[in-house]
N, C-alpha and C positions, 0 to 999 in steps of 0.2 A: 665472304671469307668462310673455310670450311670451319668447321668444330674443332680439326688439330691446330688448321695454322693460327684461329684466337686463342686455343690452351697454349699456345708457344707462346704467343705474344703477349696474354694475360701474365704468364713468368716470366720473363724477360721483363715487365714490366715493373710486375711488383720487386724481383730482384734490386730493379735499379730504384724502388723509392725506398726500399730498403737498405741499400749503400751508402754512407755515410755520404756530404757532398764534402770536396776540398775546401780547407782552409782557403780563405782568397785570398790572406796576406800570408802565409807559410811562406812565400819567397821569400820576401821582407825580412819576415822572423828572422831567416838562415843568412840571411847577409847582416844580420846584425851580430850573428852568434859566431860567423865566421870573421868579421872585422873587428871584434871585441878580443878571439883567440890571439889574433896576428899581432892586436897594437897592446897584447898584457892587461887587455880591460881596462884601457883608459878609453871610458866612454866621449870625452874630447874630441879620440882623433877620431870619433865614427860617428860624428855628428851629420853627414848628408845621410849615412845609409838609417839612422834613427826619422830624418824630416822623413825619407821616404816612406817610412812605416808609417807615420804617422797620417800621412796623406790618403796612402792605404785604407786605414782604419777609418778616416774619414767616410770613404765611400759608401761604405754599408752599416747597414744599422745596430745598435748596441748589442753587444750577446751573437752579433753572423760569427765573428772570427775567434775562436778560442785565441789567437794568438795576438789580439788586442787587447784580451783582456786588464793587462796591467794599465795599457795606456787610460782604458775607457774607466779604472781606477782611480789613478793617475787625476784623470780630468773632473771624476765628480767632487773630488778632493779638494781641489783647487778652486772649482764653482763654491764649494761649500764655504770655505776659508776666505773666499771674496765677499760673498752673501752676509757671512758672520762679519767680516771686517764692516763692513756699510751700514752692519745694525738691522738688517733685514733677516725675519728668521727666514731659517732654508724651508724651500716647497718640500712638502711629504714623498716618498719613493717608496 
């Protein structure tokens, strides 16, 4: 490879580790935000497009999806309140 075409490729490269990567569940997000508009924020009637987020969220690990965040809240919340009901203190984080 000459010396220009790995200066090219060198920026090209670090360009793209420098680019943010996409949300993986931002689809999710928008079909939540968009069925919550339509049905007046009766989260009720958006109860499949909420499973799907949440399935989403599953996928990848704590912290990948800004747009999981509430859920992966949501769930330590809930671990905790479980932990705490059974008399068991909660693990350290």
């Amino acid at each position: 490879m000459s010396t220009a075409k790995r200066g090219l490729w060198l920026r090209k490269r670090q360009v793209s580790l420098n680019m943010p990567q996409k949300d993986p569940c931002q689809k999710q997000a928008c079909e939540i935000q968009k069925c919550l508009q339509v049905n007046n924020y009766m989260e009720s009637k958006c109860e499949a497009v909420i499973r799907e987020m949440r399935k989403c969220c599953a996928q990848y690990p704590r912290g990948r999806s800004i747009c999981c965040s509430g859920f992966e809240k949501e769930e330590r919340e809930r671990e905790k309140s479980k932990v705490t009901s059974e008399g068991i203190p909660p693990s350290p984080q």
